[in-house]
C-alpha positions in Angstrom: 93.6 156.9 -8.3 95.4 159.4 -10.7 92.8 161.9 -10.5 93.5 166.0 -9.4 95.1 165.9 -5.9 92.9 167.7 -3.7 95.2 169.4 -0.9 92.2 170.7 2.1 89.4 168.6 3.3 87.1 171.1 1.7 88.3 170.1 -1.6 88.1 166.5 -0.3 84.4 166.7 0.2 83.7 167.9 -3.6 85.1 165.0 -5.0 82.5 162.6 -6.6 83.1 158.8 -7.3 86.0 158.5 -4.9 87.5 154.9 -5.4 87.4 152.5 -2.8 89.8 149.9 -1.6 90.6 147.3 -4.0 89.5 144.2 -2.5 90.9 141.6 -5.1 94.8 141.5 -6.1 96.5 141.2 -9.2 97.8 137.7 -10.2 96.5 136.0 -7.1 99.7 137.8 -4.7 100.4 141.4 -6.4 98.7 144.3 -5.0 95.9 145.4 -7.3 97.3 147.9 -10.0 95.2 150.6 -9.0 97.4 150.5 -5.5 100.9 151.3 -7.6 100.1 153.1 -10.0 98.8 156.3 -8.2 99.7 159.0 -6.2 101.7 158.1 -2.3 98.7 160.3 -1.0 95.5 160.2 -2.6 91.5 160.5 -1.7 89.8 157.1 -0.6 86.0 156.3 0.2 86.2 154.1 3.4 83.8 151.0 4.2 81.7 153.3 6.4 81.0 156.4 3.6 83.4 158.6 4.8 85.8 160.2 2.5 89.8 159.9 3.1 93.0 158.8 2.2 95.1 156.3 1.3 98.7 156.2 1.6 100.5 154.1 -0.9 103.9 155.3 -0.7 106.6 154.1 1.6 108.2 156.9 3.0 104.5 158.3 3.8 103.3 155.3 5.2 106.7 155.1 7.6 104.9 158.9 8.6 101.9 158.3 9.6 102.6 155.3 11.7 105.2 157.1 13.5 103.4 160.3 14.4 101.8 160.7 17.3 99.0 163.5 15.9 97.8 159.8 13.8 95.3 158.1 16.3 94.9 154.1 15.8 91.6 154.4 18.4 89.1 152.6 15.9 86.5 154.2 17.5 87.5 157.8 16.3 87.4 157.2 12.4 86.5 154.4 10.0 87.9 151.4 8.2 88.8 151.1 4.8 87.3 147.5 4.0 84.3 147.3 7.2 82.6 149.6 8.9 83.9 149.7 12.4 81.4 148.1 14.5 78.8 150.2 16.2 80.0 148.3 19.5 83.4 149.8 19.1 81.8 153.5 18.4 79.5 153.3 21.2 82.4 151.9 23.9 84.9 154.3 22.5 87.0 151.0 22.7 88.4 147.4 21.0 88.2 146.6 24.0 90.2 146.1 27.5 94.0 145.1 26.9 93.5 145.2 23.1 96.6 147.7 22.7 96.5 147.2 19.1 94.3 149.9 18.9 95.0 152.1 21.7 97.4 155.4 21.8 100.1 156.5 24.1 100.3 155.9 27.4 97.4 153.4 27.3 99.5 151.6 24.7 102.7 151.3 26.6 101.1 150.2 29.6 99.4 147.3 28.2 102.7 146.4 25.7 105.3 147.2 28.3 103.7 144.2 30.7 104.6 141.9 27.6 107.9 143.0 25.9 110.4 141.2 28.1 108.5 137.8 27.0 109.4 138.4 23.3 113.1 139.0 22.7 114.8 137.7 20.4 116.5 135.6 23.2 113.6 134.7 24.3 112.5 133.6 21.4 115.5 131.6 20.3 115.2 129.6 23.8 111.5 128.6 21.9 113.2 127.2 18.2 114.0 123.4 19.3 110.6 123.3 20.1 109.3 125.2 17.0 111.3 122.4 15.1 109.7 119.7 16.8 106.3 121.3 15.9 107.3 121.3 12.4 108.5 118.1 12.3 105.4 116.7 13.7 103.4 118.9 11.3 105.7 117.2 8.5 104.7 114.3 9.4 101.1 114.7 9.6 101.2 116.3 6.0 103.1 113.5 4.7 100.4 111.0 6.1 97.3 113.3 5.3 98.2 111.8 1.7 98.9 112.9 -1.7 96.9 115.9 -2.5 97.1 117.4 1.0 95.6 120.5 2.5 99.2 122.2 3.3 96.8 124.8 5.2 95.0 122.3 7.1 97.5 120.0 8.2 101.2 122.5 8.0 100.6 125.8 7.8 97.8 126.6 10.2 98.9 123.8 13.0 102.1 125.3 13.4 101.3 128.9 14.6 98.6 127.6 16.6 100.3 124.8 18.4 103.7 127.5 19.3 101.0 130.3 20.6 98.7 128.0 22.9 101.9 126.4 24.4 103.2 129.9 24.4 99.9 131.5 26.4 99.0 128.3 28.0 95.8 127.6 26.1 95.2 123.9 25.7 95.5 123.3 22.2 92.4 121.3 22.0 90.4 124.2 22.0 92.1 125.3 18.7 88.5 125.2 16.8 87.0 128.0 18.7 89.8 130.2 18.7 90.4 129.5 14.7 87.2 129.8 14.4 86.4 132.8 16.1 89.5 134.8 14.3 88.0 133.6 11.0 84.6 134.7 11.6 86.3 138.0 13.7 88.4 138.6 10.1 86.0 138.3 7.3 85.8 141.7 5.6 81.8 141.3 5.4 80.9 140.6 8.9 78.0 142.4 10.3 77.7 143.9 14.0 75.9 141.3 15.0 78.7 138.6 14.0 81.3 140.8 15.5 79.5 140.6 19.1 78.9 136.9 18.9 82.2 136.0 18.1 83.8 138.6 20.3 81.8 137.3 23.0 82.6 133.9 22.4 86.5 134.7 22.4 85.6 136.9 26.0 83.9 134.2 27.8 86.2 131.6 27.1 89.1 133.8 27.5 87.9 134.9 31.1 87.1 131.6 32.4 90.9 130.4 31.7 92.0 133.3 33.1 90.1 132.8 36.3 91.7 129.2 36.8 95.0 130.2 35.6 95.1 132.8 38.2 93.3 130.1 41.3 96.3 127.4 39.7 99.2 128.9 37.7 101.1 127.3 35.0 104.5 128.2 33.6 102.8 130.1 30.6 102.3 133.8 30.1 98.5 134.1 31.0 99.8 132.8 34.5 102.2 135.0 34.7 100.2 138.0 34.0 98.0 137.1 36.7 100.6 138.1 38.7 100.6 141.6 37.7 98.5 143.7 39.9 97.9 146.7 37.4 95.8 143.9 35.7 92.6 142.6 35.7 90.9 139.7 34.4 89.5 141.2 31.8 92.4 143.2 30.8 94.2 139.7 30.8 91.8 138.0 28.3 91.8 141.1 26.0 95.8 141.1 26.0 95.6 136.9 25.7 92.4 137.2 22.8 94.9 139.5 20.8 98.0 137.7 20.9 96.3 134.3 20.4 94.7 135.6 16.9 97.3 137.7 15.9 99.8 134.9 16.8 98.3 132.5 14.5 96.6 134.4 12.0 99.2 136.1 10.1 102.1 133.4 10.4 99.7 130.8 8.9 98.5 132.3 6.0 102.5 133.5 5.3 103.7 130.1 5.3 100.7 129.0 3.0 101.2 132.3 0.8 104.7 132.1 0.4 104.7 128.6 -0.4 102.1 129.3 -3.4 104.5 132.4 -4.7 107.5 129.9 -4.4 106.5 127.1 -6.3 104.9 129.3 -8.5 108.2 130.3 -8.8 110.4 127.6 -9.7 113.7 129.8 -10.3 113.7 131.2 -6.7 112.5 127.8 -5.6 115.6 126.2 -6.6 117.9 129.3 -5.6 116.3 128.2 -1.9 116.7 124.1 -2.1 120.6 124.8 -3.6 121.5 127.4 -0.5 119.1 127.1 2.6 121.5 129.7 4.3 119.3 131.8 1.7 116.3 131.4 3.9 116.6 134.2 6.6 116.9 137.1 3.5 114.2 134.8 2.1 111.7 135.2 4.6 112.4 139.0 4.8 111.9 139.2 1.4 108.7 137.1 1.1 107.2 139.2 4.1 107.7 142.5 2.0 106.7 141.0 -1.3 103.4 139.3 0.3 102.5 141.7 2.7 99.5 140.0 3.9 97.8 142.7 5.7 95.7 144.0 3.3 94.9 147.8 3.8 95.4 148.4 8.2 96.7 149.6 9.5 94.1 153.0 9.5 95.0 156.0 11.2 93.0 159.0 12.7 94.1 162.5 12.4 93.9 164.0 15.9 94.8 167.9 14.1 95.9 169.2 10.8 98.7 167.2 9.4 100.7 167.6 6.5 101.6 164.5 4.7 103.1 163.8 1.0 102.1 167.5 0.3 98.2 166.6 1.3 97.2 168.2 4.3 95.0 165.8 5.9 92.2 167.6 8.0 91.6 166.4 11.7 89.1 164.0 12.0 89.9 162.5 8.8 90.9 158.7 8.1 94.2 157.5 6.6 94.4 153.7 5.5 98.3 152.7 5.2 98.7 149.9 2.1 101.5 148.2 3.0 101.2 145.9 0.2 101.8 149.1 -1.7 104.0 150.3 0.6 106.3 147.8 0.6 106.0 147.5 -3.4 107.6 151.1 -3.6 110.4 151.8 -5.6 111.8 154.0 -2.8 112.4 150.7 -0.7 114.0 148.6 -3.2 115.1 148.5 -6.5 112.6 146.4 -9.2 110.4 146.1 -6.0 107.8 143.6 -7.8 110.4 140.6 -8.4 110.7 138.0 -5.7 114.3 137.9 -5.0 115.1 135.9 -2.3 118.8 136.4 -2.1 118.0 140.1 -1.9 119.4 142.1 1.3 117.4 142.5 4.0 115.0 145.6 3.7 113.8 147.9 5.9 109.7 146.9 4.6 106.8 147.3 6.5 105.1 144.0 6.8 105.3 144.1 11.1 104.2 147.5 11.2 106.3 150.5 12.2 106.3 153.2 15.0 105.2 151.8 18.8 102.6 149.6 17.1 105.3 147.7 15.7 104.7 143.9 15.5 105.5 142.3 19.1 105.9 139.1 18.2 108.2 139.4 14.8 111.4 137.5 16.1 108.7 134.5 16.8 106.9 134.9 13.3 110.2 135.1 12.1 112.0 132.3 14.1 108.3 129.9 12.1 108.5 130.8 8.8 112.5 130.0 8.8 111.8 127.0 10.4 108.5 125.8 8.4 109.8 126.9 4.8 113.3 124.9 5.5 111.1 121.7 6.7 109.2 121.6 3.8 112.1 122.3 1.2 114.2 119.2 2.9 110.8 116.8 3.2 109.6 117.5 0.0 112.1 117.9 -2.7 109.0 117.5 -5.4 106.1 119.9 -3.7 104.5 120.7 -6.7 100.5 122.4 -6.4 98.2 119.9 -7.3 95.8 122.1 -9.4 96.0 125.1 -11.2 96.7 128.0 -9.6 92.9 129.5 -10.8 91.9 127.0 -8.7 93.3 127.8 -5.2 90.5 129.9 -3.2 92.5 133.1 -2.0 91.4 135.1 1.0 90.6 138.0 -1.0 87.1 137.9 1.2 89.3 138.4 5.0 91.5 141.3 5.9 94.5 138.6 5.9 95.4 137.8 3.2 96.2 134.0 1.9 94.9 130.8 1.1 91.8 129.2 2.2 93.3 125.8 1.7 96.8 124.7 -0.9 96.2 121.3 -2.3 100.0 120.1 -3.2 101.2 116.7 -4.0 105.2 115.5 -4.0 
């Protein structure tokens, strides 16, 4: 990472050896070394062989999400830990409704149908029922028995109960969805997988958005049949989106930042002695975490100047907001947990119009989970070493594949 900077894509292409994402971290949470200790702006070789770069520094990453001459169309670039599937190249598309990676105006018309549904109003008039969910998931971790899964039966339930009652998607069909986004998320998926499970995720998605629309509910699939400026298919790409990004990342933050917490035993207690703590908390965990590993990727639609680099149109840019978010221009001793430090400005939901839609609701959860757990179990404790808890260093989301804890 510390090698020459090259400044033209000419140079760029002369460079031999170029590093490629790290896909372990440091310490089972840090950001791998390699990511901090380099350049803001330096060269990258992405999943697919191409040559690019990698932004590492915050005030460079806030940049390229925010300009407009960065494309997030997949289809135009590549990725930094998969090859973008040849599906995605060949439809010049992630699909219909799947605004995540679409650019202006496309992008605003899919997001604008959705924004009034998550306010932070809105989302307020949904927290006695989070609790509820929590408290039920309490329960069921309590009586899955000492060591329990806190995955299995906490972490994963929650987010997955609040988005199907959210979208209207009967809960019982929680395996294919979960499975599905685990399948959709694994760093060494091939085409083929991707289609399957894409498919899978389509065909179910379409046929609830048929009987929504012949019998509505009071959920927001059925109320999106009721816009005319979209289709069915448009509906289950908008529904297939939220529903894996709903559950996805919340999940493996409540798992995550349980692990760096009572791995942490200082900051633990800071949290049981003062739960008004817990709001700065959560920001703080979010920043520290940063569970997206290195997405979002941008496209360079001309000649743009960034850090110094000019980065050549055509070219990738993978944004590390692990690394991003670790950068001493965003906080002072940015790699200590502190969770009675001030809100930050970090870059865990994104930044620019592809800003996280449904933040207020991740962050409405994770208030709601961590407080449940610190009140049911004064002793959670890990119930092996921490060598032996299986991190998702093999899926683009970073977590835990399962916690075993005791109390």
């Amino acid at each position: 990472m510390n090698a020459p900077m090259p400044t033209t894509h000419d140079d760029l292409r002369d460079l031999h050896d170029l590093p490629s994402y790290p896909k372990e971290r440091d310490d089972y949470i840090n950001p791998a070394r390699a990511l901090l200790t380099g350049p803001p702006i330096s060269p990258l070789r992405f999943a697919g062989g191409s040559t690019g770069w990698l932004v590492t520094g915050y005030h460079e990453a806030r940049e390229v999400l925010r300009d407009a001459r960065f494309s997030a169309e997949r289809w135009r670039g590549d990725d930094a830990m998969r090859p973008v599937p040849e599906s995605v190249r060949r439809d010049r598309s992630s699909g219909a409704g799947s605004f995540l990676a679409m650019d202006a105006p496309a992008h605003g018309h899919y997001r604008g149908q959705l924004t009034r549904y998550f306010t932070v109003r809105r989302m307020r008039e949904l927290e006695a029922r989070i609790e509820d969910i929590v408290a039920d998931q309490l329960d069921a971790l309590e009586a899955a028995g000492k060591p329990a899964d806190l995955v299995r039966h906490f972490a994963l339930p929650i987010p997955s109960l609040v988005i199907c009652e959210m979208l209207g998607v009967p809960y019982e069909e929680r395996e294919l969805f979960q499975s599905v986004a685990a399948r959709l998320l694994r760093q060494d998926r091939t085409d083929a997988e991707f289609v399957a499970a894409k498919t899978e995720l389509d065909t179910f998605l379409r046929t609830l958005v048929e009987a929504k629309r012949k019998d509505p509910k009071d959920d927001l699939i059925s109320l999106l049949t009721a816009v005319d400026e979209l289709d069915d298919e448009e509906i289950g790409g908008i529904a297939g989106l939220l529903l894996i990004a709903g559950h996805e990342t919340t999940t493996n933050m409540l798992s995550l930042g349980t692990f760096a917490l009572l791995r942490d035993p200082e900051q633990l207690e800071r949290l049981r002695a003062d739960e008004s703590l817990l709001p700065q908390a959560v920001e703080e965990l979010l920043r520290y975490l940063s569970i997206v590993n290195a997405f979002p990727v941008r496209i360079a639609l001309e000649d743009v100047v960034v850090g110094g680099v000019t980065v050549t149109a055509g070219q990738s840019v993978a944004v590390s907001v692990p690394a991003a978010n670790r950068d001493p221009a965003l906080v002072d001793d940015p790699d200590t947990l502190d969770v009675g430090r001030p809100r930050s400005s970090h870059l865990a939901f994104g930044y620019g119009i592809h800003q996280c839609l449904g933040q207020h609701l991740a962050r409405i959860e994770l208030v709601a989970g961590y407080r449940g757990l610190l009140r049911r179990f004064p002793g959670l404790r890990l119930a092996v070493p921490p060598e032996e808890v299986r991190m998702r260093s093999d899926m683009v989301i970073y977590g835990a594949h399962e916690l075993p804890v005791t109390w």
